[in-house]
N, CA, C and O atoms as a Tripos MOL2 file, in Angstrom:
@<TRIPOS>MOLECULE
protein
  304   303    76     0     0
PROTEIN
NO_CHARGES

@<TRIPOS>ATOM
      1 N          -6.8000   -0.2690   -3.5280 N.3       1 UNK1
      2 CA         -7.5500    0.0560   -4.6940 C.3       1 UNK1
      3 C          -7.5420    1.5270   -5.0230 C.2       1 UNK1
      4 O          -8.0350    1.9050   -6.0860 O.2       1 UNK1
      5 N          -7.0560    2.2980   -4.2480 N.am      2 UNK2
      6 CA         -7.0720    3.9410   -4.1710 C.3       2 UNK2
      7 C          -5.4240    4.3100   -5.5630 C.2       2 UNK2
      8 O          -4.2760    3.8680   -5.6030 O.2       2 UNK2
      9 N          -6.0230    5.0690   -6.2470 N.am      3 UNK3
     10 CA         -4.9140    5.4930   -6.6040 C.3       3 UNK3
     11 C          -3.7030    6.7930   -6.6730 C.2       3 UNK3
     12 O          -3.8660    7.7390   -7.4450 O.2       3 UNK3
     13 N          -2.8900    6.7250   -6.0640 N.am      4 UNK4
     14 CA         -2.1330    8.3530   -5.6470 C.3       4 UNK4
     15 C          -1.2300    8.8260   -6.7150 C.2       4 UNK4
     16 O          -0.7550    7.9990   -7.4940 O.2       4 UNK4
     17 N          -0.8930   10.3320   -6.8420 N.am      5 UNK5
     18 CA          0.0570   10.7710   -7.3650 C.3       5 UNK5
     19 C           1.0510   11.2940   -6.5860 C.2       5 UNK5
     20 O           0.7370   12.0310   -5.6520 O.2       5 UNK5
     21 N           2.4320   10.9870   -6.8560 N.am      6 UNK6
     22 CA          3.7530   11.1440   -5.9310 C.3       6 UNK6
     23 C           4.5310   12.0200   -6.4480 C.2       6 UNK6
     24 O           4.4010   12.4290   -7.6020 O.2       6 UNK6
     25 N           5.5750   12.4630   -5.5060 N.am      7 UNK7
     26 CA          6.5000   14.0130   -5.8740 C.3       7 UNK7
     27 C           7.3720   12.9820   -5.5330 C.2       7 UNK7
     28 O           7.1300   12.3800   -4.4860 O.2       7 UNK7
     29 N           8.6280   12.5530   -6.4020 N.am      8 UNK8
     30 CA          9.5700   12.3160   -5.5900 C.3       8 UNK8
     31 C          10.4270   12.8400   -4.9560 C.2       8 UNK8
     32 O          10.8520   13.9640   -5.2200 O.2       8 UNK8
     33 N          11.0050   11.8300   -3.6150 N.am      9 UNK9
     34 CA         11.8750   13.1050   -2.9120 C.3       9 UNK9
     35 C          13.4830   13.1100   -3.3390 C.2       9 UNK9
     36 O          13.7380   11.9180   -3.1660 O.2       9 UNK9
     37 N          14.2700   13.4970   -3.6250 N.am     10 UNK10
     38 CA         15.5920   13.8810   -3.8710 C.3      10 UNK10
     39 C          16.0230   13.8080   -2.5790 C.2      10 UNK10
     40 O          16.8050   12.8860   -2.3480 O.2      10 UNK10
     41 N          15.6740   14.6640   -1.4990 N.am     11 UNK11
     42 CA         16.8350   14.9040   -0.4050 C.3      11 UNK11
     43 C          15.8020   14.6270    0.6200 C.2      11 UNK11
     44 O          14.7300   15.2270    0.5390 O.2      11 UNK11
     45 N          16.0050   13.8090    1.5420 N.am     12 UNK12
     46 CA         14.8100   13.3110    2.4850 C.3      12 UNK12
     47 C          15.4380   13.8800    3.6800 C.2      12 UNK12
     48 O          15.1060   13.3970    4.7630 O.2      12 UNK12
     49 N          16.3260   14.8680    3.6500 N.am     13 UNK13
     50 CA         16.3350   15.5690    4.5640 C.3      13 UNK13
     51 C          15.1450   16.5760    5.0450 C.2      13 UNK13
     52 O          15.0830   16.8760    6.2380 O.2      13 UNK13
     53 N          14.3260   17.0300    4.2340 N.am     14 UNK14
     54 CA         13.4630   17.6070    4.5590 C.3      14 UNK14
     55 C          11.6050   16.6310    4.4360 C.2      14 UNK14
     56 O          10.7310   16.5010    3.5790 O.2      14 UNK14
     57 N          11.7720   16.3070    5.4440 N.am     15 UNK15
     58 CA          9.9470   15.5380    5.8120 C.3      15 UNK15
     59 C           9.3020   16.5250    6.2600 C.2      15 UNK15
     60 O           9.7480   17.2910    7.1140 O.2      15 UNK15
     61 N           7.9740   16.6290    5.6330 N.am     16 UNK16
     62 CA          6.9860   17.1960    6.2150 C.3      16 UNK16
     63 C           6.2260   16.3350    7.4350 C.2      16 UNK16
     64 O           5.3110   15.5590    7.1590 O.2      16 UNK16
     65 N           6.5660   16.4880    8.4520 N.am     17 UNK17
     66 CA          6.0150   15.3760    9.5870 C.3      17 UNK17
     67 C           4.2680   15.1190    9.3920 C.2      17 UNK17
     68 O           3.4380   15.9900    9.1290 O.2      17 UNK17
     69 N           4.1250   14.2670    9.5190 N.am     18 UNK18
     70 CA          2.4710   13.7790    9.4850 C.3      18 UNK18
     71 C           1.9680   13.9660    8.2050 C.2      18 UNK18
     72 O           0.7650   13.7180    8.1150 O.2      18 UNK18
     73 N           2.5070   14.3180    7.2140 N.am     19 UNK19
     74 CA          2.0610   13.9910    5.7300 C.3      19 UNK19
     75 C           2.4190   12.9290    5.5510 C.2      19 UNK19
     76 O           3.3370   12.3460    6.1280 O.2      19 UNK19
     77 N           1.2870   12.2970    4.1840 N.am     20 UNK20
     78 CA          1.4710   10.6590    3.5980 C.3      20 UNK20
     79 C           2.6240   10.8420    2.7470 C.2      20 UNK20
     80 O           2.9360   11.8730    2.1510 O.2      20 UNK20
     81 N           3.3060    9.5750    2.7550 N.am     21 UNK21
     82 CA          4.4860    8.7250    1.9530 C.3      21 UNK21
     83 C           4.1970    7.6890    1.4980 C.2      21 UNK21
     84 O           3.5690    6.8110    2.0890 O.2      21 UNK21
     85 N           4.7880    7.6230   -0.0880 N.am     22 UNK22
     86 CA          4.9760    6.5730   -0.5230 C.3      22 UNK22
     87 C           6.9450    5.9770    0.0730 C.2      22 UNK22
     88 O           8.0600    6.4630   -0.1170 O.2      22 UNK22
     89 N           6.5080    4.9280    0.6970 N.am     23 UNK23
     90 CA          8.0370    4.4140    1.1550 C.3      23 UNK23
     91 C           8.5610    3.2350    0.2670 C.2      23 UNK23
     92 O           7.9800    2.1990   -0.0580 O.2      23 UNK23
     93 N           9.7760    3.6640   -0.0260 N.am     24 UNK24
     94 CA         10.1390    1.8050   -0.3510 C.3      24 UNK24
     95 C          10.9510    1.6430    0.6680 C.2      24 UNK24
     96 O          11.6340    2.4730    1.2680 O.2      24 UNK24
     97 N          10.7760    0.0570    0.8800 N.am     25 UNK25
     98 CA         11.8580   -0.1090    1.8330 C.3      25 UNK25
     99 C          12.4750   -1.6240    1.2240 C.2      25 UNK25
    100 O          11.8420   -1.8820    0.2000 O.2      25 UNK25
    101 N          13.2760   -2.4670    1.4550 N.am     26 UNK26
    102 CA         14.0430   -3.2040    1.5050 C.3      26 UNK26
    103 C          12.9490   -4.6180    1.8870 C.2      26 UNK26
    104 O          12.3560   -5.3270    1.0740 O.2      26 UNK26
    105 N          12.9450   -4.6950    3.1480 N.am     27 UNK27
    106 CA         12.0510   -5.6980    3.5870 C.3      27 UNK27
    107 C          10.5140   -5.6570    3.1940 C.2      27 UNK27
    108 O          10.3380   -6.7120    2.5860 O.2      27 UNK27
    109 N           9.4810   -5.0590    3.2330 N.am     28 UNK28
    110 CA          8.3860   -4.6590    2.5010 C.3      28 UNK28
    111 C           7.9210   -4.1210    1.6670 C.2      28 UNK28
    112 O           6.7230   -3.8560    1.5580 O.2      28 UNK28
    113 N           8.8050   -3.8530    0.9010 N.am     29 UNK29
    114 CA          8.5770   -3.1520   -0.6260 C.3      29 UNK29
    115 C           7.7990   -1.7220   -0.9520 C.2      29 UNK29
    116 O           8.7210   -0.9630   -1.2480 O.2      29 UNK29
    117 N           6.7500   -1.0990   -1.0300 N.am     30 UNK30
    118 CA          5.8320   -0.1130   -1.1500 C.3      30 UNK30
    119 C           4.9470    0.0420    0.1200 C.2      30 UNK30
    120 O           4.1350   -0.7980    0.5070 O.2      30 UNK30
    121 N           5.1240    0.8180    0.5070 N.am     31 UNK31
    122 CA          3.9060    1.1800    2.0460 C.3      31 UNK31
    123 C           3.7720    2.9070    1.2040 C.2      31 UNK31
    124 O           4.4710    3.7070    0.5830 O.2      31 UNK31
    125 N           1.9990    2.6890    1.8540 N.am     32 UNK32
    126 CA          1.7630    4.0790    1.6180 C.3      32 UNK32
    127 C           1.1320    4.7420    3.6960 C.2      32 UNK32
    128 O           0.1180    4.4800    4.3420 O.2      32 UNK32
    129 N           2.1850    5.4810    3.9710 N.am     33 UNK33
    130 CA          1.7020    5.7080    5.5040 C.3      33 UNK33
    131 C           2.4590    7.3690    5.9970 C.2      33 UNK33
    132 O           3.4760    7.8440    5.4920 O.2      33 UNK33
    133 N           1.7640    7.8910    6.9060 N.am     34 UNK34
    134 CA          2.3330    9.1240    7.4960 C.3      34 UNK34
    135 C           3.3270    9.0000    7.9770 C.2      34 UNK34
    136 O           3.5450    7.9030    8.4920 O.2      34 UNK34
    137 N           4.4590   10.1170    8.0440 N.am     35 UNK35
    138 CA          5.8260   10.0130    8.9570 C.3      35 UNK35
    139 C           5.3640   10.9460   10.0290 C.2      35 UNK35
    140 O           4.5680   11.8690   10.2020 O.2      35 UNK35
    141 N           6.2590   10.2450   10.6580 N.am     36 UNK36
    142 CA          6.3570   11.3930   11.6650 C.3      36 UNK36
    143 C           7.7490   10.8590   12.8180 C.2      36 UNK36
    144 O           8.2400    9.7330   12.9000 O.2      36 UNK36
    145 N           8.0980   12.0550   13.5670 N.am     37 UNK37
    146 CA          9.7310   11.7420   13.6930 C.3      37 UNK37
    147 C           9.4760   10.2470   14.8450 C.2      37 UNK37
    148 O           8.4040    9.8680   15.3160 O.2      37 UNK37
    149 N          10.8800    9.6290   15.0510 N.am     38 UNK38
    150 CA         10.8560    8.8580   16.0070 C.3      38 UNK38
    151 C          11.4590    9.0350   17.2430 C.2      38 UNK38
    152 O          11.8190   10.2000   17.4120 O.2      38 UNK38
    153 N          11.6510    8.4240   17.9940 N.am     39 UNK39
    154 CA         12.2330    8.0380   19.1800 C.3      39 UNK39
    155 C          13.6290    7.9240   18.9140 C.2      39 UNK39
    156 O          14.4590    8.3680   19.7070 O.2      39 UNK39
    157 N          13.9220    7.3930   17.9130 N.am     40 UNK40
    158 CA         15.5750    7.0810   17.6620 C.3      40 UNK40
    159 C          15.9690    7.9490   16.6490 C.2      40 UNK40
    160 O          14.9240    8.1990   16.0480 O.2      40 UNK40
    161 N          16.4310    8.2540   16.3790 N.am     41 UNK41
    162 CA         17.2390    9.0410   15.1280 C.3      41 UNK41
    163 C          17.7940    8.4710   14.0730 C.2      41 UNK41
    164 O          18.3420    9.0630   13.1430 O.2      41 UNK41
    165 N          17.6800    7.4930   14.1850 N.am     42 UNK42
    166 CA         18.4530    6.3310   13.1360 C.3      42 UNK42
    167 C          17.0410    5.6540   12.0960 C.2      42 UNK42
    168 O          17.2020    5.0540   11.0330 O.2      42 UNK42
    169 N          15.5370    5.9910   12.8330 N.am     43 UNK43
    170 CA         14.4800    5.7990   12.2460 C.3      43 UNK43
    171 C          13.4440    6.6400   12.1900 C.2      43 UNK43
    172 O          13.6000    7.6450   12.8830 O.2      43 UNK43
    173 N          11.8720    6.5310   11.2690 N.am     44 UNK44
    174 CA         11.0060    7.2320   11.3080 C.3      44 UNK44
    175 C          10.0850    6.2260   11.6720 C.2      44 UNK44
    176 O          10.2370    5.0090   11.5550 O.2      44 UNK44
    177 N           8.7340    7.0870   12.3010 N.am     45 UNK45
    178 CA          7.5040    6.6300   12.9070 C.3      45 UNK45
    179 C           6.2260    6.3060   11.5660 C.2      45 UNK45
    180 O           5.4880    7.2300   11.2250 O.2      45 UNK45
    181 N           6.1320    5.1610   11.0270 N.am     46 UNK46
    182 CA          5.3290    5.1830   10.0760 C.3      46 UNK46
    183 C           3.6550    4.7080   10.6850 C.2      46 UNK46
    184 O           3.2750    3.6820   11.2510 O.2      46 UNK46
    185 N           2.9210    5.9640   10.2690 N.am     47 UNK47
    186 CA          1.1570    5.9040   11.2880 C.3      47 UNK47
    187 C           0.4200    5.5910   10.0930 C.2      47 UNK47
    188 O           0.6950    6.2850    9.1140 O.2      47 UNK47
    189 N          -0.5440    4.6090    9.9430 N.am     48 UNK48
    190 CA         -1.3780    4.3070    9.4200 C.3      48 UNK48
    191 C          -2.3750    5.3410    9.4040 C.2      48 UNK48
    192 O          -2.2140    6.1710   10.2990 O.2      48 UNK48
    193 N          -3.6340    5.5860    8.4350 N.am     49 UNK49
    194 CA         -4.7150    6.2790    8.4490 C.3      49 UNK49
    195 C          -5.8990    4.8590    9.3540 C.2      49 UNK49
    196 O          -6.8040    4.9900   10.1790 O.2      49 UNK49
    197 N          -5.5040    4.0410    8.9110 N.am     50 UNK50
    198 CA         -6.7790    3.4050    9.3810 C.3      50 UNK50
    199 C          -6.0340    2.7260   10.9600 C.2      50 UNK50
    200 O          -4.9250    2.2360   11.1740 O.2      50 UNK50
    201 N          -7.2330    2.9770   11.8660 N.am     51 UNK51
    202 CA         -7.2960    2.8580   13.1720 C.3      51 UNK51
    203 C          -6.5780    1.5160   13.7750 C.2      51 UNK51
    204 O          -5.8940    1.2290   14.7570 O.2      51 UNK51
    205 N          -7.1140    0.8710   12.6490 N.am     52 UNK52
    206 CA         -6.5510   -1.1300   12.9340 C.3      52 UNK52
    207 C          -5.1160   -1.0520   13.1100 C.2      52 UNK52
    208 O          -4.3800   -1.7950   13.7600 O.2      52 UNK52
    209 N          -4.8000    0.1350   12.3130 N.am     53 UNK53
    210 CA         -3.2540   -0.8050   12.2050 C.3      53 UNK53
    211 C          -2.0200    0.4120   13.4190 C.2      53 UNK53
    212 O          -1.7830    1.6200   13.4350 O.2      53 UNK53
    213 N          -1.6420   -0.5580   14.0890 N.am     54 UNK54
    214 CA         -0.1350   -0.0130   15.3690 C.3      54 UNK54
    215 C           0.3510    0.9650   14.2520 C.2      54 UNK54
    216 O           0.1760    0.7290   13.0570 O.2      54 UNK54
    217 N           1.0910    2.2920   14.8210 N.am     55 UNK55
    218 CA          2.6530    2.5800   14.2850 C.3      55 UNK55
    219 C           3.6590    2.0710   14.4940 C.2      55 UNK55
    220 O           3.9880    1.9970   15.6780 O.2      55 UNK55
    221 N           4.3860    1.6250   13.6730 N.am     56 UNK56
    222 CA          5.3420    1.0210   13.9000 C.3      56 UNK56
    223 C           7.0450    2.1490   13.1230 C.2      56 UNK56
    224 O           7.2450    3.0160   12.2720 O.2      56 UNK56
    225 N           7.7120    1.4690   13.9800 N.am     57 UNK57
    226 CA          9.6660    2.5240   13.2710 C.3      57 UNK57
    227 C           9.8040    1.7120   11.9050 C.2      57 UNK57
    228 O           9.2260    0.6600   11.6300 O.2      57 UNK57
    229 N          10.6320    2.3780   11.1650 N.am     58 UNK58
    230 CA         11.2280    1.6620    9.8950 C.3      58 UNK58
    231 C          12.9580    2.9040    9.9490 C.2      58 UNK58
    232 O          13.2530    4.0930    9.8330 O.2      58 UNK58
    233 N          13.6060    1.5700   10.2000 N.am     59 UNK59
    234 CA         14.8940    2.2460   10.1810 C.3      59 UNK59
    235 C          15.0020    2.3110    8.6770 C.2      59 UNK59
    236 O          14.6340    1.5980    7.7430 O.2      59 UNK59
    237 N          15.9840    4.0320    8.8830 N.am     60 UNK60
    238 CA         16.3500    4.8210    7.6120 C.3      60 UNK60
    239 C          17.4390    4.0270    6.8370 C.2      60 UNK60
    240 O          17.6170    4.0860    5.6200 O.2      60 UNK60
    241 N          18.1310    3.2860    7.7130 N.am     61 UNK61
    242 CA         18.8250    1.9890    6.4720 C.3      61 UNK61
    243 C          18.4080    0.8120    5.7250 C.2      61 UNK61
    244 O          19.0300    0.0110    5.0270 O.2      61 UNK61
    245 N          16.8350    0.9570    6.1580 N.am     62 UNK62
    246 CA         15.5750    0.0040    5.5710 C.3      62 UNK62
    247 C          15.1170    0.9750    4.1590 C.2      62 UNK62
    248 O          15.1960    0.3340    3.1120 O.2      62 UNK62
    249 N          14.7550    2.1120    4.0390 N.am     63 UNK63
    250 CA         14.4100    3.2560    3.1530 C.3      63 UNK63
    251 C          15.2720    3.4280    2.2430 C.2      63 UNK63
    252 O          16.2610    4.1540    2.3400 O.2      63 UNK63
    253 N          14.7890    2.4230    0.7910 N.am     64 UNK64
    254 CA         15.3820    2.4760   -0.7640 C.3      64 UNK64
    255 C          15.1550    3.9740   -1.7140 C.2      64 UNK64
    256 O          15.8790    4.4470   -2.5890 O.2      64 UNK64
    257 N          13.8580    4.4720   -1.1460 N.am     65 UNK65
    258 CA         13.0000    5.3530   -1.6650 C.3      65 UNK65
    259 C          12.1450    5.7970   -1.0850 C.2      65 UNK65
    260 O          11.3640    5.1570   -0.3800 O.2      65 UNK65
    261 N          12.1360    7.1000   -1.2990 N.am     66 UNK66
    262 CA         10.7410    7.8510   -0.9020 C.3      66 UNK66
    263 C          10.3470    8.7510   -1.6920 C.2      66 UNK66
    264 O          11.0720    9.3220   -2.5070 O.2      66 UNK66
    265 N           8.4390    9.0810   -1.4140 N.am     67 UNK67
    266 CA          7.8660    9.9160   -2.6620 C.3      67 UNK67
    267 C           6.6820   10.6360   -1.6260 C.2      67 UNK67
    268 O           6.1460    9.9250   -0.7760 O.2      67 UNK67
    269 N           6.3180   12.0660   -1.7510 N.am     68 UNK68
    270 CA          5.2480   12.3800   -1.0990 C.3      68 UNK68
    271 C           4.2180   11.9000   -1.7310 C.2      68 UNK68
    272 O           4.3260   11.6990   -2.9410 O.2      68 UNK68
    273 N           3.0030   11.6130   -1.0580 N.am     69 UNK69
    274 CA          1.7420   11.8110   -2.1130 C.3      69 UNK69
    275 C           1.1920   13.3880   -2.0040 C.2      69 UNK69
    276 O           1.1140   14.3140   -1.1970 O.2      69 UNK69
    277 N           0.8940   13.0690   -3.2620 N.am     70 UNK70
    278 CA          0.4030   14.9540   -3.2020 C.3      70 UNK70
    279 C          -1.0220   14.9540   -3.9910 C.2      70 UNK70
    280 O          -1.4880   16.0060   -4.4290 O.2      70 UNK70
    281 N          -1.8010   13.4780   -4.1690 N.am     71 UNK71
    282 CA         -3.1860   13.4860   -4.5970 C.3      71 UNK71
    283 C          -3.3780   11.9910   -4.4320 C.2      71 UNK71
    284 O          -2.5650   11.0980   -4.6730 O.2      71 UNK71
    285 N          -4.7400   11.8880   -3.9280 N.am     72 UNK72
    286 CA         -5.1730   10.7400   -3.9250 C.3      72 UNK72
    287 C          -6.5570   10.3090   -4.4810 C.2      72 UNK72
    288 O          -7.4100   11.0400   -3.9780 O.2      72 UNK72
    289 N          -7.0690    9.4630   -5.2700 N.am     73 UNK73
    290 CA         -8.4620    9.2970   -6.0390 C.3      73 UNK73
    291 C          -8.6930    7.6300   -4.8780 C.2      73 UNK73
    292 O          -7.9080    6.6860   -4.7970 O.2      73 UNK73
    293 N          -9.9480    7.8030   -4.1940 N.am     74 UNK74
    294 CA        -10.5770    6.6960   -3.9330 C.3      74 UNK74
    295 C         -11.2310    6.4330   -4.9790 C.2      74 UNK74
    296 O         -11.7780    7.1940   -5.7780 O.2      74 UNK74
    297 N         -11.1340    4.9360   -4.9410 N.am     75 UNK75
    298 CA        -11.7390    3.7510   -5.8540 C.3      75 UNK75
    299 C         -12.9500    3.2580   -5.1090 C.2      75 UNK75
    300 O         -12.7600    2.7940   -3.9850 O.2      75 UNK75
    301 N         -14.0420    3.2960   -5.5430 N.am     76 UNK76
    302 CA        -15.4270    2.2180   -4.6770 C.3      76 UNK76
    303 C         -15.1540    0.8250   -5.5080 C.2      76 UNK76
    304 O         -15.8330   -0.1750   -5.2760 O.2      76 UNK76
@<TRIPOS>BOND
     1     1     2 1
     2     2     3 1
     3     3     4 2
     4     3     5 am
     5     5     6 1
     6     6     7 1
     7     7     8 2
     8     7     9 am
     9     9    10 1
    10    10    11 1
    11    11    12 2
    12    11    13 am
    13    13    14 1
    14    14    15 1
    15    15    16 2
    16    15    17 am
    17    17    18 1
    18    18    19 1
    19    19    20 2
    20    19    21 am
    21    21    22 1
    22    22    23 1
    23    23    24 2
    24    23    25 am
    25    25    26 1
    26    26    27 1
    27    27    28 2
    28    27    29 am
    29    29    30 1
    30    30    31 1
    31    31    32 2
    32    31    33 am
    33    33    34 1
    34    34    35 1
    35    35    36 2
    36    35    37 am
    37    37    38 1
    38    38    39 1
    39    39    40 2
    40    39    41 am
    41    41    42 1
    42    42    43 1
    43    43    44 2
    44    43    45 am
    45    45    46 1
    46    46    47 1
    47    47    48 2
    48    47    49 am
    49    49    50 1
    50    50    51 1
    51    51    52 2
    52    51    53 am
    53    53    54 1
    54    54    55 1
    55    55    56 2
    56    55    57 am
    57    57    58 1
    58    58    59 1
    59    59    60 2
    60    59    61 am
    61    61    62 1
    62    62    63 1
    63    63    64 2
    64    63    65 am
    65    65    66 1
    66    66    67 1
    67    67    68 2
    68    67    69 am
    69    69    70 1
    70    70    71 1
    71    71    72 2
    72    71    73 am
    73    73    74 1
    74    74    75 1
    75    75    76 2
    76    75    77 am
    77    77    78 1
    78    78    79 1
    79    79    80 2
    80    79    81 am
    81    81    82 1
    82    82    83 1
    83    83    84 2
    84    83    85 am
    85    85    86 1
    86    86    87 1
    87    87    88 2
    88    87    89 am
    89    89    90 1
    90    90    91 1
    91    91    92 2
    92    91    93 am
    93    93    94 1
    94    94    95 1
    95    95    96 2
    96    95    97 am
    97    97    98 1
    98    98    99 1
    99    99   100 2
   100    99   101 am
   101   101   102 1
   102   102   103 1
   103   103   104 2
   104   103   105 am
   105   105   106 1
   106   106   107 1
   107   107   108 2
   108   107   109 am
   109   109   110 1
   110   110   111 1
   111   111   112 2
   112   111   113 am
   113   113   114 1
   114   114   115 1
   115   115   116 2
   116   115   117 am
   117   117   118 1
   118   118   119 1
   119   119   120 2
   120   119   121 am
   121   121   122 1
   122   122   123 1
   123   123   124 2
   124   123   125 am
   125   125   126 1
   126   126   127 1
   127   127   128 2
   128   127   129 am
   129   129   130 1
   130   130   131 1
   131   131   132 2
   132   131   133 am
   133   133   134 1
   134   134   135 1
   135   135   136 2
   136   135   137 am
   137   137   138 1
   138   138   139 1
   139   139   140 2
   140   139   141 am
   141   141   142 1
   142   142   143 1
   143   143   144 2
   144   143   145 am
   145   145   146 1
   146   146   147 1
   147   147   148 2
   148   147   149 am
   149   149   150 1
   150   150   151 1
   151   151   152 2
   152   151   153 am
   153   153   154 1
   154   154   155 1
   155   155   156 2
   156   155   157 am
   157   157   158 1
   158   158   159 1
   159   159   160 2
   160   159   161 am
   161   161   162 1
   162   162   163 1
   163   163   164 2
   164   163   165 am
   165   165   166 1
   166   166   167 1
   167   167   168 2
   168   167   169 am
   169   169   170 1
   170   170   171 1
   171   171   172 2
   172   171   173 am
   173   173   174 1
   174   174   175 1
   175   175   176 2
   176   175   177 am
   177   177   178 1
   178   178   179 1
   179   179   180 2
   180   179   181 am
   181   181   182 1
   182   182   183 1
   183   183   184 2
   184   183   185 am
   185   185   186 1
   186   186   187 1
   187   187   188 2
   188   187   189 am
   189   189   190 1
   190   190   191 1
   191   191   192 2
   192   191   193 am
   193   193   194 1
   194   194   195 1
   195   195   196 2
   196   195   197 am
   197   197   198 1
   198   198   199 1
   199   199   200 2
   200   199   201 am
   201   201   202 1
   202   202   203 1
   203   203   204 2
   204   203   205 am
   205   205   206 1
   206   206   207 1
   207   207   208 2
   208   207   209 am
   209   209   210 1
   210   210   211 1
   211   211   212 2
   212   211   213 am
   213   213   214 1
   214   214   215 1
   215   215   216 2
   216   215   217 am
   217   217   218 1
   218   218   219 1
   219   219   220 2
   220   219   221 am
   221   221   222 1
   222   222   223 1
   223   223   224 2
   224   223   225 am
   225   225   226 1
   226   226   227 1
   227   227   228 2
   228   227   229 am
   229   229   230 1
   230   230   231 1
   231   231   232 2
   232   231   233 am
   233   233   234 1
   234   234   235 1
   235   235   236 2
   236   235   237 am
   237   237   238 1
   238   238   239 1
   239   239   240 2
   240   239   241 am
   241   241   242 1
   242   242   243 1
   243   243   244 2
   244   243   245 am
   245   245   246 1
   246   246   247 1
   247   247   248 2
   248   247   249 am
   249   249   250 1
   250   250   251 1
   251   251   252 2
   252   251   253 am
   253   253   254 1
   254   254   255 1
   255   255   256 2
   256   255   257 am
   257   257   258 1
   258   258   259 1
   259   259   260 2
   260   259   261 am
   261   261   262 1
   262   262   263 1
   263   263   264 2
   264   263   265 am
   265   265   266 1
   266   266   267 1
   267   267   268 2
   268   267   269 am
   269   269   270 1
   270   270   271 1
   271   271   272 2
   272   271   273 am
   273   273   274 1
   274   274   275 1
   275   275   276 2
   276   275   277 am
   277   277   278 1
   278   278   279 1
   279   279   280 2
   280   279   281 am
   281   281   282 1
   282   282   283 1
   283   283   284 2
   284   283   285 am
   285   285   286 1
   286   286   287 1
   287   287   288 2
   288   287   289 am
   289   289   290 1
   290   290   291 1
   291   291   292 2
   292   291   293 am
   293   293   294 1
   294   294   295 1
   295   295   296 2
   296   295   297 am
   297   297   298 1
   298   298   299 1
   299   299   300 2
   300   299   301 am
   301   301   302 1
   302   302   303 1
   303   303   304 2
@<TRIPOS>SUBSTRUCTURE
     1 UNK1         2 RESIDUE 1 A UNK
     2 UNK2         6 RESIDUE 1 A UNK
     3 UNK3        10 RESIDUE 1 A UNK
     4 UNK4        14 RESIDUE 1 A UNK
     5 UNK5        18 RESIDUE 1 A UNK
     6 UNK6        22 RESIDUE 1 A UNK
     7 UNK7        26 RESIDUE 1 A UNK
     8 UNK8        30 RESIDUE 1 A UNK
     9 UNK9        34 RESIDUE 1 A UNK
    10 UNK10       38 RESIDUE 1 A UNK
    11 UNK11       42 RESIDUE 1 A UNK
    12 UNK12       46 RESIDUE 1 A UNK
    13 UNK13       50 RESIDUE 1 A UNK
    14 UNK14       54 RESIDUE 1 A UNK
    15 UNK15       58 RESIDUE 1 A UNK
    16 UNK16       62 RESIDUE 1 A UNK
    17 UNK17       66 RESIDUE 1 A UNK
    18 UNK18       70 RESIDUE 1 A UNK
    19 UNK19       74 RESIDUE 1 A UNK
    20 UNK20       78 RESIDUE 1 A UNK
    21 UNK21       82 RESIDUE 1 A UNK
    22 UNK22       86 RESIDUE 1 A UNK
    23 UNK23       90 RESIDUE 1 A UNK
    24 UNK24       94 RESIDUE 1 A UNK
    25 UNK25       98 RESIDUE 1 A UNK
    26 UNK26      102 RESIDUE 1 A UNK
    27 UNK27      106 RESIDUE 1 A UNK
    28 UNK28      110 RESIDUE 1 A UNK
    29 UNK29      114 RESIDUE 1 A UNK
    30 UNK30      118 RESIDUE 1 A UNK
    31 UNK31      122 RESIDUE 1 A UNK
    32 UNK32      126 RESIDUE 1 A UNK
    33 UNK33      130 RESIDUE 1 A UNK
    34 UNK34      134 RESIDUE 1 A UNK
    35 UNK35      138 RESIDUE 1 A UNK
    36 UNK36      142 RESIDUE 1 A UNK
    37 UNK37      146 RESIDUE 1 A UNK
    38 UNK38      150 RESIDUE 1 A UNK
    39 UNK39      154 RESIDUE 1 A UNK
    40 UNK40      158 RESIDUE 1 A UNK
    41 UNK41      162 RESIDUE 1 A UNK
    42 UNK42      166 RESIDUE 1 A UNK
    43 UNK43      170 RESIDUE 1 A UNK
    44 UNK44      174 RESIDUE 1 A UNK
    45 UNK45      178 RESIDUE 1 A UNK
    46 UNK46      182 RESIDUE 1 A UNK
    47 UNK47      186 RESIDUE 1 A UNK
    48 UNK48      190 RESIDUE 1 A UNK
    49 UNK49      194 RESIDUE 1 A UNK
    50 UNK50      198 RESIDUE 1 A UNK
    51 UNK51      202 RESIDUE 1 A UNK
    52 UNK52      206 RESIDUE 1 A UNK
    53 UNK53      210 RESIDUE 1 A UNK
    54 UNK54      214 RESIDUE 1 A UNK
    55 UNK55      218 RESIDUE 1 A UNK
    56 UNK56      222 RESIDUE 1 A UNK
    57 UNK57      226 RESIDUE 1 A UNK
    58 UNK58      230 RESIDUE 1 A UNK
    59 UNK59      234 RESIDUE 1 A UNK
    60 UNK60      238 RESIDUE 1 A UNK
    61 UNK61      242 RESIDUE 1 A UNK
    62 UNK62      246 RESIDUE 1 A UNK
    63 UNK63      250 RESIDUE 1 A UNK
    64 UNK64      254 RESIDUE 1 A UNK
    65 UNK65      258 RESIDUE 1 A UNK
    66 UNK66      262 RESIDUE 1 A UNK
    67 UNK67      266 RESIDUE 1 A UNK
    68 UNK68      270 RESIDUE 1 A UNK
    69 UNK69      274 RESIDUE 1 A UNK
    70 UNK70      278 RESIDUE 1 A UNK
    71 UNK71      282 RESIDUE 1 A UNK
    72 UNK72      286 RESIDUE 1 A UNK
    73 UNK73      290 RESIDUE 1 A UNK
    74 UNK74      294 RESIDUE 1 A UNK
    75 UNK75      298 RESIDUE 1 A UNK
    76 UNK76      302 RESIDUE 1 A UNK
């Protein structure tokens, strides 16, 4: 219900580690979650804000798109 504003990225060579992303990916479509590097090199570490949810990898041949968020408005 929150709504964000996104920068898109051109060259995703450069991540700001532990800042939010808007991701597209292939198999799940839109995730909004923090990067941060992985274990493998072939993927990134996507961390939830809320506690419930594991980090889980999303390989970079899964990643259609990416966008920083650079504002976010909570909705009540």
């Amino acid at each position: 219900g929150d709504i964000i504003a996104c920068s898109v990225m051109h060259d995703s060579a450069f991540i700001q580690w532990g800042k939010p992303y808007l991701i597209s990916t292939r198999e799940d479509g839109l995730i909004v979650k923090r990067l941060r590097k992985s274990d493998s090199m072939d993927s990134l570490l996507a961390v939830s804000d809320n506690p419930d949810y594991d980090p889980f990898t999303i390989p970079k041949s899964e990643i259609t798109g990416l966008a920083r968020v650079i504002c976010t408005i909570h909705i009540e």
